[in-house]
C-alpha positions as CSV (number, residue, x, y, z in Angstrom):
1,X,-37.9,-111.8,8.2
2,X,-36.9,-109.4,10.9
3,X,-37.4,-111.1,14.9
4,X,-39.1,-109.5,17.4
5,X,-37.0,-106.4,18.8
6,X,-39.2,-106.8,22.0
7,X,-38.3,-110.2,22.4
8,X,-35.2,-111.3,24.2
9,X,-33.6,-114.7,23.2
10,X,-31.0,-116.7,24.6
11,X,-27.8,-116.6,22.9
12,X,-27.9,-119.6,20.3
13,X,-24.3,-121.8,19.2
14,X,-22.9,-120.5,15.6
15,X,-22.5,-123.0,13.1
16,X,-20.9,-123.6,10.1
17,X,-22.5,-120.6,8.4
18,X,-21.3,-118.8,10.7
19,X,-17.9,-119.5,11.0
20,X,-17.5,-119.7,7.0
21,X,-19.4,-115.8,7.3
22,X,-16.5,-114.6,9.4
23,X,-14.1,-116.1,7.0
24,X,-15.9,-114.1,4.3
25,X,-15.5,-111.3,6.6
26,X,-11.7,-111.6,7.3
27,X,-11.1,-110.5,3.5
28,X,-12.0,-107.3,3.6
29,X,-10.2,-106.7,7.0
30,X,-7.3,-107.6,5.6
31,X,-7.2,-105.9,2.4
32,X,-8.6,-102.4,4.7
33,X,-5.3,-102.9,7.2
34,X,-2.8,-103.9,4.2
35,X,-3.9,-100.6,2.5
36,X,-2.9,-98.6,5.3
37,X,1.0,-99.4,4.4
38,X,0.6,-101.2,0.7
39,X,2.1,-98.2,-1.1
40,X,5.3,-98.5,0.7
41,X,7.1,-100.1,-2.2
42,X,5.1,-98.7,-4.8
43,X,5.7,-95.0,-4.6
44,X,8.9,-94.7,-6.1
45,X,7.1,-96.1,-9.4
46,X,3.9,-94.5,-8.8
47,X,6.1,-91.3,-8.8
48,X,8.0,-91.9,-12.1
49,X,5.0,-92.8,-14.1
50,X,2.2,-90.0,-12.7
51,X,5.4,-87.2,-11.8
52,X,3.2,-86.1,-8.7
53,X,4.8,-82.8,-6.7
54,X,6.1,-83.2,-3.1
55,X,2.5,-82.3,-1.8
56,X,0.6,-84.6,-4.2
57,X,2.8,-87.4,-3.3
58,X,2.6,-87.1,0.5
59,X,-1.3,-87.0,-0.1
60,X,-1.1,-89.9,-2.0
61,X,0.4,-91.6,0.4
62,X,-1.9,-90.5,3.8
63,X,-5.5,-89.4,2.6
64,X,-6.7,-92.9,2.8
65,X,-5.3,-93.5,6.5
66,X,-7.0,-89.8,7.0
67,X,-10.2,-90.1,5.5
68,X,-10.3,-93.6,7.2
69,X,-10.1,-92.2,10.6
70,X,-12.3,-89.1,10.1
71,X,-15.0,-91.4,8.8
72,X,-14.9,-94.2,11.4
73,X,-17.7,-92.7,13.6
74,X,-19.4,-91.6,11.4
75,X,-19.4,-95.5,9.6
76,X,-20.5,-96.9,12.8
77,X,-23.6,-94.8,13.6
78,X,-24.8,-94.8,9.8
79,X,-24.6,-98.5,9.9
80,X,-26.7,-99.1,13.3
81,X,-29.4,-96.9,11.2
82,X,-29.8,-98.3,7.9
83,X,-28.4,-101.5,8.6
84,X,-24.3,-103.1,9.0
85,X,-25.0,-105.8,6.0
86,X,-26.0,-103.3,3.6
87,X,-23.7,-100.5,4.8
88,X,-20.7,-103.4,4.4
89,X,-22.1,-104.3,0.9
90,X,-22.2,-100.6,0.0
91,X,-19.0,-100.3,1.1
92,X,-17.3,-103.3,-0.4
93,X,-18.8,-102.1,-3.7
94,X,-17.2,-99.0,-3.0
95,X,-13.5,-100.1,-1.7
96,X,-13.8,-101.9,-5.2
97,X,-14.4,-99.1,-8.0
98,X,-11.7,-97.3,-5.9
99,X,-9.0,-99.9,-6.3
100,X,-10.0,-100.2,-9.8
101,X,-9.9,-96.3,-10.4
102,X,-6.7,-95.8,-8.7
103,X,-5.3,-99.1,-10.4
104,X,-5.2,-97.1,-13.6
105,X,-5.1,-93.6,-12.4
106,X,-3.8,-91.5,-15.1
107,X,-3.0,-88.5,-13.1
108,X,-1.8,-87.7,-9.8
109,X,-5.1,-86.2,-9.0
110,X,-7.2,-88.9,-10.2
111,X,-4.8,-91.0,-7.7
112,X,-5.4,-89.1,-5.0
113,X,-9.5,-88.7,-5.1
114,X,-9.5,-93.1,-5.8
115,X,-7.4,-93.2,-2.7
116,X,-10.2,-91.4,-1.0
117,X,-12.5,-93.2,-2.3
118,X,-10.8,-96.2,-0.8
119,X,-10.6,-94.5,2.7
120,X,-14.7,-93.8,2.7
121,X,-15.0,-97.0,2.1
122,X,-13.0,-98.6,4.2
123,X,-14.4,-96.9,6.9
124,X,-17.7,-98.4,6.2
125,X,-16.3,-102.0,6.4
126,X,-14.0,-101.7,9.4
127,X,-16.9,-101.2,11.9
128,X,-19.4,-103.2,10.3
129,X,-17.7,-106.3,10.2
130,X,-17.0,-106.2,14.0
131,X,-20.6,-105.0,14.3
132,X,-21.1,-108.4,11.8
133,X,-19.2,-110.6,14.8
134,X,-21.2,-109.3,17.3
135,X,-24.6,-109.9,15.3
136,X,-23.6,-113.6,14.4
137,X,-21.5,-115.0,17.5
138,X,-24.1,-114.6,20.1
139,X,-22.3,-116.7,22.6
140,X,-19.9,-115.3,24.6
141,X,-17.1,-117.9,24.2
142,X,-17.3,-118.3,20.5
143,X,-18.0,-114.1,20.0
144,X,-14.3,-114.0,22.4
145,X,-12.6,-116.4,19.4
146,X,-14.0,-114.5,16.6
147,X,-12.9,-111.1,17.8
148,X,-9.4,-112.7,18.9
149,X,-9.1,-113.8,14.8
150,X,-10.5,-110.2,14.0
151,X,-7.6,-109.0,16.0
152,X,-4.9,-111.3,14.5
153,X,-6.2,-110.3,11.0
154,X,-6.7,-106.8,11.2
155,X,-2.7,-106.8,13.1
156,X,-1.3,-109.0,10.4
157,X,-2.7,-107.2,7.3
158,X,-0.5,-103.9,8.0
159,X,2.3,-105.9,8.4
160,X,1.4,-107.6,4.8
161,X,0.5,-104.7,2.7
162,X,4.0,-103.3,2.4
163,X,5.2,-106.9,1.9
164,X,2.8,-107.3,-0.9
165,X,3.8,-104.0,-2.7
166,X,6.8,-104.9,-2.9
167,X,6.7,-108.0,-4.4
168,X,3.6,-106.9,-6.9
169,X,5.8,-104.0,-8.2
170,X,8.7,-106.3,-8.4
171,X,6.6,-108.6,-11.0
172,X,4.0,-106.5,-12.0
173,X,2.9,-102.3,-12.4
174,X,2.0,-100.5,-9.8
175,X,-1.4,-100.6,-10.5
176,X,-1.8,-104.3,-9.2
177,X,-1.3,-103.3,-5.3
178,X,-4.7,-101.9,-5.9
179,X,-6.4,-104.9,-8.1
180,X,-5.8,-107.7,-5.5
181,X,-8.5,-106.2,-3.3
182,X,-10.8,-106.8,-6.1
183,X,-11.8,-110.5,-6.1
184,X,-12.2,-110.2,-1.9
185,X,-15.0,-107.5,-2.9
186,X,-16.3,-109.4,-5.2
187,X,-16.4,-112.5,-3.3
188,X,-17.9,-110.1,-0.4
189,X,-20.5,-108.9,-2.8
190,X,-21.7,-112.5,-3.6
191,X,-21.9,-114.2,-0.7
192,X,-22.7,-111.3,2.0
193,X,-26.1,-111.6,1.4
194,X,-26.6,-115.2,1.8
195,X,-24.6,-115.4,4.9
196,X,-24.3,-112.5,6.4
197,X,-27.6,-111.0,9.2
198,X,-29.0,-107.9,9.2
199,X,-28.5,-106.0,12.6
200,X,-29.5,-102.5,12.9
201,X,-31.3,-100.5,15.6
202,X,-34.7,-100.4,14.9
203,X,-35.5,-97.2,17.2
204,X,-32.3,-95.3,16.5
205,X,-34.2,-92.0,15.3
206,X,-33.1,-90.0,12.6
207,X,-29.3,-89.6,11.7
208,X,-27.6,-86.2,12.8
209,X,-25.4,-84.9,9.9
210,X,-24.3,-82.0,12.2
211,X,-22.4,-84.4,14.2
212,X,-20.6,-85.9,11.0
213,X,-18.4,-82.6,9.8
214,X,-17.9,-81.9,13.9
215,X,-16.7,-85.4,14.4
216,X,-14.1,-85.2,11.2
217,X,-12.9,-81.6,12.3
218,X,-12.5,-83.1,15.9
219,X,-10.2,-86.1,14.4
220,X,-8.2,-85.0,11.4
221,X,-6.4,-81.9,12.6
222,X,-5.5,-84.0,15.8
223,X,-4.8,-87.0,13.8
224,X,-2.5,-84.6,11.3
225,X,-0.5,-82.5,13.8
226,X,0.3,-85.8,15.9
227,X,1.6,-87.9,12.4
228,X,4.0,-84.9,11.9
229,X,5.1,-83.9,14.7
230,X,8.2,-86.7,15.2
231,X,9.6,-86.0,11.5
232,X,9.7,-82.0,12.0
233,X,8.9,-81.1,15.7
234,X,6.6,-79.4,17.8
235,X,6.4,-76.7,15.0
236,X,3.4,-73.9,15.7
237,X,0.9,-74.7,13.4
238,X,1.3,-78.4,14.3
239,X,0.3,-77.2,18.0
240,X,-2.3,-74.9,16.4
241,X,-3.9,-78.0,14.6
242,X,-4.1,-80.6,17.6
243,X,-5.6,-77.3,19.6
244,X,-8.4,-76.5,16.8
245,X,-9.4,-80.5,16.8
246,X,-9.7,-80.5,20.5
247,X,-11.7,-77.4,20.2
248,X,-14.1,-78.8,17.8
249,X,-14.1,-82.7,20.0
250,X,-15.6,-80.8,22.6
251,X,-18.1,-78.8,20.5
252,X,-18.9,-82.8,19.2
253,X,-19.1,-83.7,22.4
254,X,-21.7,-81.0,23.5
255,X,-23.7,-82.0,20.4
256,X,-23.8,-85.8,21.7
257,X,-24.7,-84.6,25.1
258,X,-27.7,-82.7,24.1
259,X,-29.1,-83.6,20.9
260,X,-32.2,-85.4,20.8
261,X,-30.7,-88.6,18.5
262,X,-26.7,-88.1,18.8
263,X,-24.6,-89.4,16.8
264,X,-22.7,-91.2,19.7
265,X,-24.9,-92.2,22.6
266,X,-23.7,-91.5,25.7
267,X,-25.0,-94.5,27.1
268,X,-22.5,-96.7,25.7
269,X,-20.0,-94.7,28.2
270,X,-22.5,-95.3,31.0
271,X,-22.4,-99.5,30.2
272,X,-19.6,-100.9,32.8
273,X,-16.3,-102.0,30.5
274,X,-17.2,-99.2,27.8
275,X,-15.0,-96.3,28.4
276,X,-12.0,-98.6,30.4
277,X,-11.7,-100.5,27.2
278,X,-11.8,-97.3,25.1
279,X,-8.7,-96.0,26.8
280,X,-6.9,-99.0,27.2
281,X,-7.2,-99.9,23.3
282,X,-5.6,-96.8,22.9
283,X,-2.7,-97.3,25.2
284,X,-2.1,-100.6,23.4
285,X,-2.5,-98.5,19.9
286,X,0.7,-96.0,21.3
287,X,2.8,-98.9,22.2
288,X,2.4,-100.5,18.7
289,X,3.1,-97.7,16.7
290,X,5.5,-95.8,19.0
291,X,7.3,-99.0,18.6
292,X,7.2,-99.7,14.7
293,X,8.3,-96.0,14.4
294,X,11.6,-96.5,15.4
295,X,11.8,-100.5,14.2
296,X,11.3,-99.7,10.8
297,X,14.2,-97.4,10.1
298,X,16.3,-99.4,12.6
299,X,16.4,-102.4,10.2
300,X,16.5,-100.1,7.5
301,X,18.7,-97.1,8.0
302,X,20.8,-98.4,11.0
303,X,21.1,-102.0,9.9
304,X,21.3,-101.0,6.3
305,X,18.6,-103.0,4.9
306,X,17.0,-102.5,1.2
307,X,13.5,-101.4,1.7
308,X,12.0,-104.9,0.3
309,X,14.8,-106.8,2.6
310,X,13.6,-104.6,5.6
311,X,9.8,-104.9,5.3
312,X,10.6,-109.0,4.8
313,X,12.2,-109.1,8.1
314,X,9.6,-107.3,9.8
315,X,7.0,-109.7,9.2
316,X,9.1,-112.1,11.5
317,X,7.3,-110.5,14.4
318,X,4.0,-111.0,13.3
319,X,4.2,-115.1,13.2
320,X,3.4,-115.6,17.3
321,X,0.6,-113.5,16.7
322,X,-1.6,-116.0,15.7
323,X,-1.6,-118.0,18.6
324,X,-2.0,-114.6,20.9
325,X,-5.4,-114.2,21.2
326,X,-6.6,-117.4,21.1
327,X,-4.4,-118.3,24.2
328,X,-5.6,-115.1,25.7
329,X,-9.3,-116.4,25.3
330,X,-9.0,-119.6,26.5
331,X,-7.1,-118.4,29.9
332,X,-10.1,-116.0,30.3
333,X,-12.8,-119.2,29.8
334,X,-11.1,-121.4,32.0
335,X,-11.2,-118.6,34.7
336,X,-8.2,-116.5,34.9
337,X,-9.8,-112.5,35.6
338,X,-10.3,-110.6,32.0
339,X,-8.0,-108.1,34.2
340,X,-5.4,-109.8,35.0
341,X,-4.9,-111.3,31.2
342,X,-5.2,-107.7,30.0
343,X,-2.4,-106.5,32.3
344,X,-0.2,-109.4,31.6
345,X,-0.4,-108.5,27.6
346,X,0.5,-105.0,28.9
347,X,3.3,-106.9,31.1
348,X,4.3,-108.9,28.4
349,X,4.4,-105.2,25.7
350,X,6.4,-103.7,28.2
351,X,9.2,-106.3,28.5
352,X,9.1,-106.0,24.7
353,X,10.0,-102.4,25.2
354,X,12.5,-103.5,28.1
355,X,14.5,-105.6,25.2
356,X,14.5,-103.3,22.5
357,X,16.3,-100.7,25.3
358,X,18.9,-103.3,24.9
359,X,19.9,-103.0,21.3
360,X,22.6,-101.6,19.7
361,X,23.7,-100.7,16.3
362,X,23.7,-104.3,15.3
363,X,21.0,-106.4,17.1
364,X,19.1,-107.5,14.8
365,X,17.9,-110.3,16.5
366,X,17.1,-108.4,19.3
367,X,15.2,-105.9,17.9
368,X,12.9,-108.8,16.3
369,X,12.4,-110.6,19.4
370,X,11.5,-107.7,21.4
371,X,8.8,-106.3,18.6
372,X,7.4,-109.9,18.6
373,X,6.9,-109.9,22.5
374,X,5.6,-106.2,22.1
375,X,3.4,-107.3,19.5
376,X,2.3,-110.6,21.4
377,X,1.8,-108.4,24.4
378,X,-0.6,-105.9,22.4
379,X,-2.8,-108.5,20.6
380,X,-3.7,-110.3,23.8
381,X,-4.7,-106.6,25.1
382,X,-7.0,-105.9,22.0
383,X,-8.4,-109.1,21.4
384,X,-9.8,-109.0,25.6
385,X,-10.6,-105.1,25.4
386,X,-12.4,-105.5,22.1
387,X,-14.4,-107.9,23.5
388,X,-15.0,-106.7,26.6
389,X,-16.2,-103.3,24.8
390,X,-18.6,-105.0,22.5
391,X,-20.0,-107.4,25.6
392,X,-20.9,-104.0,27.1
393,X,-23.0,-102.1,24.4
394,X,-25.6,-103.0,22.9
395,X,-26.2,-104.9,20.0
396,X,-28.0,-102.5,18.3
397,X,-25.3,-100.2,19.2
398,X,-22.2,-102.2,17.9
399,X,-21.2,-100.7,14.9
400,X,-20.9,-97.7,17.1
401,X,-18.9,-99.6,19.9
402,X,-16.5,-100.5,17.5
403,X,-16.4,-97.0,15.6
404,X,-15.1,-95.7,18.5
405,X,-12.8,-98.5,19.8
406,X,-11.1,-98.1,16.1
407,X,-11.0,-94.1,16.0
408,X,-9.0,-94.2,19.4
409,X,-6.8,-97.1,18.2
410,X,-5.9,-94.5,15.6
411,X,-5.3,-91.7,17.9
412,X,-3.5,-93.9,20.2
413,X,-1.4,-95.2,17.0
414,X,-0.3,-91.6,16.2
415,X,0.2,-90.2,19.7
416,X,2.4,-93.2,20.3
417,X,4.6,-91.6,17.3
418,X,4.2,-88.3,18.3
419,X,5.3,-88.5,21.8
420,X,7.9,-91.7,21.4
421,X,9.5,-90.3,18.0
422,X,10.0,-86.7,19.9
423,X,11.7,-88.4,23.1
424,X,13.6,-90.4,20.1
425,X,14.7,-87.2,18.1
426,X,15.6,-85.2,21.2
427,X,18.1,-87.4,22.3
428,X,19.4,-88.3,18.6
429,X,19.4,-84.2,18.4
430,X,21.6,-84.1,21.4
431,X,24.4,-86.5,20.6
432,X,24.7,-85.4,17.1
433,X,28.0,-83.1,16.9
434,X,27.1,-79.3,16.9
435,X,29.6,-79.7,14.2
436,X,27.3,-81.9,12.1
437,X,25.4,-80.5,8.3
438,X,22.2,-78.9,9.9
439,X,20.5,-81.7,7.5
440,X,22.3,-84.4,9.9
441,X,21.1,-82.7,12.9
442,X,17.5,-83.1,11.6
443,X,17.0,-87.0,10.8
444,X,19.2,-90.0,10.5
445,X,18.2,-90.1,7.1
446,X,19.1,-86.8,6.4
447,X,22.5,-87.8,7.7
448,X,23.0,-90.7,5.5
449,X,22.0,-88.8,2.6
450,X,25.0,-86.7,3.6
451,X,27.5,-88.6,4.7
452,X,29.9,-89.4,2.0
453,X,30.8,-85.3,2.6
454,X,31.2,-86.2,6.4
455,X,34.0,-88.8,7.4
456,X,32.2,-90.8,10.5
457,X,28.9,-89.4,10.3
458,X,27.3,-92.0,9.2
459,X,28.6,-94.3,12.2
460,X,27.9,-91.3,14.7
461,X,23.9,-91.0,13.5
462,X,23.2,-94.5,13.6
463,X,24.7,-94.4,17.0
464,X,22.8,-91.5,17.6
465,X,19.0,-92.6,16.4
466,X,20.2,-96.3,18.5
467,X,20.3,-94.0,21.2
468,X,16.6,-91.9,20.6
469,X,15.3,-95.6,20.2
470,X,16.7,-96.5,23.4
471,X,15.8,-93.8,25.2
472,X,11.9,-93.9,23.7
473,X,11.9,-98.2,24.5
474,X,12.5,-96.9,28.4
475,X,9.7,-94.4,27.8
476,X,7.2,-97.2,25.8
477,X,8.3,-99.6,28.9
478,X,6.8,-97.2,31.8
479,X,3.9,-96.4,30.2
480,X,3.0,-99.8,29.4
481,X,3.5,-101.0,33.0
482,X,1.4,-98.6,34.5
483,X,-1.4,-99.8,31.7
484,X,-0.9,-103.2,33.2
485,X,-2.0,-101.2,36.5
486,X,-4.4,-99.2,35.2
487,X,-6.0,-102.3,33.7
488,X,-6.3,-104.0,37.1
489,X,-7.8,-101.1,39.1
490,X,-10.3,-100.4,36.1
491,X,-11.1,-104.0,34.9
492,X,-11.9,-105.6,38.2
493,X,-15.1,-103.6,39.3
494,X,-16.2,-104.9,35.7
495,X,-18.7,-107.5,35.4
496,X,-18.2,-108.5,32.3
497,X,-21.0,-110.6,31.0
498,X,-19.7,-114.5,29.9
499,X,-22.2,-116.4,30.2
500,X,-26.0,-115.2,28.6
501,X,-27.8,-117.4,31.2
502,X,-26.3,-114.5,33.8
503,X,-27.1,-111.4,31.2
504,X,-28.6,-112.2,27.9
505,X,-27.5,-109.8,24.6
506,X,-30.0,-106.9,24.0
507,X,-32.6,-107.6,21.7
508,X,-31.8,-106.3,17.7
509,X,-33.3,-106.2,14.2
510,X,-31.8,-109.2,12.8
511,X,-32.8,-110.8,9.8
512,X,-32.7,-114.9,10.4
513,X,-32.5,-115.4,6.8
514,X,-28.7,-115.0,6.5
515,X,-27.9,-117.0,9.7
């Protein structure tokens, strides 16, 4: 039966339960991040066996990331209402019949409405199993180890999905990058109720559905004009989007502000940690992605790398990762300033840019060692800021918090390639010869697919895009040193609450049958 909202308790020690609930819940994460990138491999057979156009094929490919990010908010504040168990079992059930529809999708359209499908309900579970952590791990050390495996989990499963594509379409159909998220859902299904709380806010008022097409109109042209502008420029009616979604962000805005139950409080921005953490997840968000941006078609395009051979290497990076956040946490229990651990993983990013500066058209071990450090770097940010952000709202509030922390990862993931992968094309624009098939001028991958006709082109625009990278890694590396600084001015007038004697969590709804 529900506790008494009115009553506040002293955070209590998870147990087993616990700990074998947030196994449970690391599932899901990873099969939500792996879908992000698992159709990396299996488009080229998707695309002899469903014949979808140009248009249908790049939807294919990005409605679920889309749908995903317009949704996020709107996840969060519909789970603190009705409840982040039942929200993550509706949306497990959900993620499930979409993987199964799009599994055996007979047409390009039926592919494309499963994939949907799979981005509603993947932004049900994203914010309700961090809302989950914070409901279960009541203690601030053992809630700061949980989030730091969230992190790990969440980083590692994009690297994984395109991984797993590949080899599934090696052995199997295409179909099977979608079944393997079915027996997580299931298991989720099963034992969610049994070990999972109940956390909601039990005085949250009525839900404001005028807030939920503002909030999507406010992300998704942003979200859009920002993924496209490093493959085709600042073209007009990219501009023209990223303007209309401001536009409508600060009509959402002025909706929170003055409606009587809001969608987003404005009191989580009020709580000290809240809107520093907010912006720093999003700095580490642009160095990740700014990065992988020009990493990715390094080892494939420059280094000449199959795609399968390419997407094996990468993973390299992600094996330090693991021992990131953990590291991170126990520095921060023993003492060391929250600030000063987030500015060294900024510190530590940076340098990761600083090496990859370094590389030229055959550095292969370079470029691996310097996303590992980047990546290092970044994890030890968003495992601290993460927690720091869900220390400073409310419990009842969490799914929320973390809505929000997760939309501006994503805006900070595609800003990163916006503004990198234009410094990047700008310079690989200027050292390509005037001379050059306008298609060369364009992309290294449009010069490839030309270069047979051109003696030395080939040569000249891997030369060229080494350049754009290097001149983008000197760009990442500023930006992320003066995120270290930011980090220390904002994060030392924080209090951040670590120990429950000092500043016990806020009373919640929980149900103490699943704990």
């Amino acid at each position: 039966m529900p506790t008494n909202p009115s009553t506040t308790t002293p955070p209590t020690h998870a147990g087993r339960r616990e700990w074998t609930a947030l196994g449970v819940l690391m599932l899901p994460l990873l099969l939500v991040s792996m879908d992000v990138s698992v159709l990396y491999f299996a488009i080229p057979a998707i695309s002899a066996d469903l014949a979808p156009s140009g248009t249908q094929q790049l939807w294919i490919f990005d409605i679920y990331a889309f749908v995903l990010a317009g949704l996020l908010m709107t996840m969060g504040s519909l789970g603190d209402r009705i409840g982040h168990r039942r929200l993550l079992l509706i949306g497990a059930a959900a993620f499930g019949t979409a993987s199964l529809a799009a599994a055996y999708a007979t047409s390009a359209e039926m592919l494309i409405a499963a994939r949907a499908l799979l981005g509603i309900g993947g932004a049900t579970l994203m914010p309700s199993t961090m809302a989950m952590l914070r409901a279960m791990f009541t203690d601030p050390a053992q809630r700061a180890k949980a989030i730091g495996l969230w992190s790990g989990v969440m980083t590692a499963g994009i690297a994984l999905g395109s991984v797993m594509s590949g080899v599934l379409v090696e052995y199997f159909w295409w179909g099977s990058v979608f079944l393997v998220n079915l027996p997580a859902m299931a298991l989720l299904l099963v034992l969610g109720p049994a070990l999972l709380p109940e956390s909601k806010n039990p005085s949250s008022g009525r839900f404001d559905w005028l807030s939920v097409p503002l909030s999507m109109a406010a992300v998704l042209p942003v979200i859009y004009g920002l993924k496209e502008i490093p493959s085709e420029g600042w073209n007009v009616r990219y501009v023209v989007s990223i303007t209309v979604g401001l536009l409508f962000a600060a009509l959402f805005v002025h909706r929170q502000r003055t409606a009587s139950a809001p969608m987003i409080s404005p009191e989580l921005f009020r709580g000290r940690g809240f809107a520093p953490s907010v912006t720093l997840n999003l700095l580490s968000a642009f160095g990740v992605m700014g990065a992988a941006y020009f990493t990715t078609q390094y080892i494939q395009s420059v280094l000449d790398k199959s795609a399968l051979e390419a997407a094996l290497w990468a993973l390299l990076p992600s094996v330090p990762i693991g021992a990131a956040a953990p590291i991170a946490t126990q520095l921060v229990q023993k003492g060391v300033g929250r600030a000063h651990v987030v500015a060294t993983g900024f510190g530590i990013a940076a340098s990761g840019f600083g090496l990859l500066a370094l590389a030229d058209t055959d550095s292969m071990v370079l470029v691996l060692v310097s996303c590992a450090v980047l990546a290092v770097g970044c994890v030890v940010v968003m495992s601290q800021i993460m927690d720091l952000a869900l220390s400073s709202a409310p419990v009842e509030r969490a799914g929320t918090a973390s809505s929000l922390m997760e939309t501006g990862a994503e805006f900070g993931g595609a800003l990163g390639m916006a503004v990198l992968g234009s410094i990047g094309t700008a310079v690989y624009r200027h050292e390509i010869p005037a001379s050059a098939p306008e298609v060369a001028r364009e992309t290294l991958g449009g010069a490839l697919a030309v270069a047979d006709q051109v003696p030395g082109l080939a040569r000249v625009a891997r030369e060229a895009f080494t350049s754009g990278m290097q001149g983008a890694a000197i760009a990442g590396a500023v930006l992320l040193a003066g995120a270290a600084a930011l980090a220390v001015l904002t994060l030392r007038r924080v209090e951040v609450r670590e120990h429950a004697c000092e500043t016990p969590d806020e009373p919640s709804e929980l149900s103490t049958s699943g704990v």
